[in-house]
C-alpha positions as a printed Julia matrix, in Angstrom:
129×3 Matrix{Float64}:
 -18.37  -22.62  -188.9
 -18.72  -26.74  -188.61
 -16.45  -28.6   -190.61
 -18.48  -30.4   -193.29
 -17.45  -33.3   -194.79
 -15.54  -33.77  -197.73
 -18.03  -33.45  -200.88
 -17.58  -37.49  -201.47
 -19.29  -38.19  -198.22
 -21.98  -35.57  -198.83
 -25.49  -36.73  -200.52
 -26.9   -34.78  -202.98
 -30.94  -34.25  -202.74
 -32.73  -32.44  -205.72
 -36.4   -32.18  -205.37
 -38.8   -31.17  -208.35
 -42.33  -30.48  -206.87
 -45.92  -29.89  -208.73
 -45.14  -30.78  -211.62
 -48.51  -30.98  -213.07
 -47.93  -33.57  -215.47
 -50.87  -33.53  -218.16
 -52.14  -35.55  -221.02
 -49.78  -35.86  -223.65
 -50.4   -32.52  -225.56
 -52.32  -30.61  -223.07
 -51.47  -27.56  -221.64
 -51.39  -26.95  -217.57
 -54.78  -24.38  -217.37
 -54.71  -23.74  -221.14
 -51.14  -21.69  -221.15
 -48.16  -23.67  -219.84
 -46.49  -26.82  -221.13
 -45.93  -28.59  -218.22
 -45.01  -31.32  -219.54
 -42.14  -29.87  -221.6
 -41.02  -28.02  -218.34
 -40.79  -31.43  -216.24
 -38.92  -32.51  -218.87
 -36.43  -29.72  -219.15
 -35.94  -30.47  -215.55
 -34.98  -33.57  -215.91
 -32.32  -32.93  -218.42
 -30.93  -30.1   -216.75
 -30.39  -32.12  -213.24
 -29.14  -34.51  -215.81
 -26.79  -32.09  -217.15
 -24.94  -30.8   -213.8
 -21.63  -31.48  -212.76
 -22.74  -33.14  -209.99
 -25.61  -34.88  -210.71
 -27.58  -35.5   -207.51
 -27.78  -38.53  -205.77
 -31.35  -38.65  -205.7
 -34.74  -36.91  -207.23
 -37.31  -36.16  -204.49
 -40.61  -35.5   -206.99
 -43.45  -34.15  -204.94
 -46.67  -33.38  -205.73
 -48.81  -32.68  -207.51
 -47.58  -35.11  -209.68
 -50.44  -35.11  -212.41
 -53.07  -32.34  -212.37
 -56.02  -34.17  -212.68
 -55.21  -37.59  -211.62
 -56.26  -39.39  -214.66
 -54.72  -42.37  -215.24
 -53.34  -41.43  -218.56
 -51.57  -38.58  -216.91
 -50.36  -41.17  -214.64
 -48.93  -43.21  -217.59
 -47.57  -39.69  -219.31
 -45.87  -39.3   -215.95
 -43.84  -42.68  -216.43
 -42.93  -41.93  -219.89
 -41.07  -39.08  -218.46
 -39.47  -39.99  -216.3
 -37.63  -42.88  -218.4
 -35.25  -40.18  -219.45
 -34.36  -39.46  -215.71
 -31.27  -41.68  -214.96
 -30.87  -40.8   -211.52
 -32.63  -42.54  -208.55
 -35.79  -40.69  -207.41
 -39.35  -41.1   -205.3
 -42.16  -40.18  -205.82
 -44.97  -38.25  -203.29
 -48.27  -37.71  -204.43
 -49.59  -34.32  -203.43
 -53.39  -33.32  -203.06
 -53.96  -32.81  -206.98
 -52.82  -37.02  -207.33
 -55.64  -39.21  -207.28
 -54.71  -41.75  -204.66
 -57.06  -44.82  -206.26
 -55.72  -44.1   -209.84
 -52.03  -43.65  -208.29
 -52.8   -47.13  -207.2
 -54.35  -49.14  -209.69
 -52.92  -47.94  -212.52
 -49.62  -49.93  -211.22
 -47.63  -46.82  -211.65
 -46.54  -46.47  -208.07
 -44.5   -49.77  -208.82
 -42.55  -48.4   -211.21
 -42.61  -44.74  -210.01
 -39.21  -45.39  -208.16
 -35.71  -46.68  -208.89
 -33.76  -48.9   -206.27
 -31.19  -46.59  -203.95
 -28.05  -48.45  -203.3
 -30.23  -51.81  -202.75
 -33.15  -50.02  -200.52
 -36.4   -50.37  -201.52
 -38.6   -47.26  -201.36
 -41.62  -46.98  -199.37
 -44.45  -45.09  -200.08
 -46.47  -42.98  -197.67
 -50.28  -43.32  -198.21
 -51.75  -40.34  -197.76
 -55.53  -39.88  -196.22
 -57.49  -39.16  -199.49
 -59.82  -36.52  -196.85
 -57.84  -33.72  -194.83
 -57.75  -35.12  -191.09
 -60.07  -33.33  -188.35
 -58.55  -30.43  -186.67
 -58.63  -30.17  -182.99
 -61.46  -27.1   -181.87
């Protein structure tokens, strides 16, 4: 076996993925609480012994990519304390991603880094016959 290095050097990646984030008292298809789910999440990563050293969120971040969902999302996510990004999946509306000015403050600085976020082709690209 390799010798791994000592759990101080190690990072720590959690990732939460389709979330489904809704309007604030909506249910995810009419039956699940999404939104009380993501934020269980949240305080349970919060709630580890060793809390990770960053939150990977992947999409779908919102269900329907309304902008209010997009807004819900960040009200979340104030109670996460660790540093995270964010990647829209295929359920995130790219143009309300954008101009809602969410994507701005859909991240948290990592040890002085600034994220980047991928943009994503809003059509799937053209497979090869």
């Amino acid at each position: 076996m390799p010798h791994l290095p000592e759990q101080e050097h190690q990072m720590l990646i959690a990732q939460l993925s389709d979330v489904h984030v809704r309007r604030k008292g909506e249910l995810y298809k009419g039956v699940v609480d999404s939104n009380r789910m993501f934020a269980e999440a949240i305080a349970h990563l919060q709630s580890l012994d060793r809390r990770p050293d960053l939150v990977l969120l992947t999409g779908d971040l919102v269900d329907e990519g309304h902008a209010d969902e997009y807004a819900n999302l960040c009200k979340l996510l104030k109670a996460l304390e660790l540093p995270y990004l964010v990647v829209p999946g295929n359920h995130d509306e790219r143009v309300n991603f954008a101009r809602s000015g969410q994507p701005h403050e859909l991240h948290r600085r990592i040890r002085g880094a600034v994220p980047v976020f991928l943009r994503a082709p809003l059509k799937p690209a053209r497979t090869r016959p």
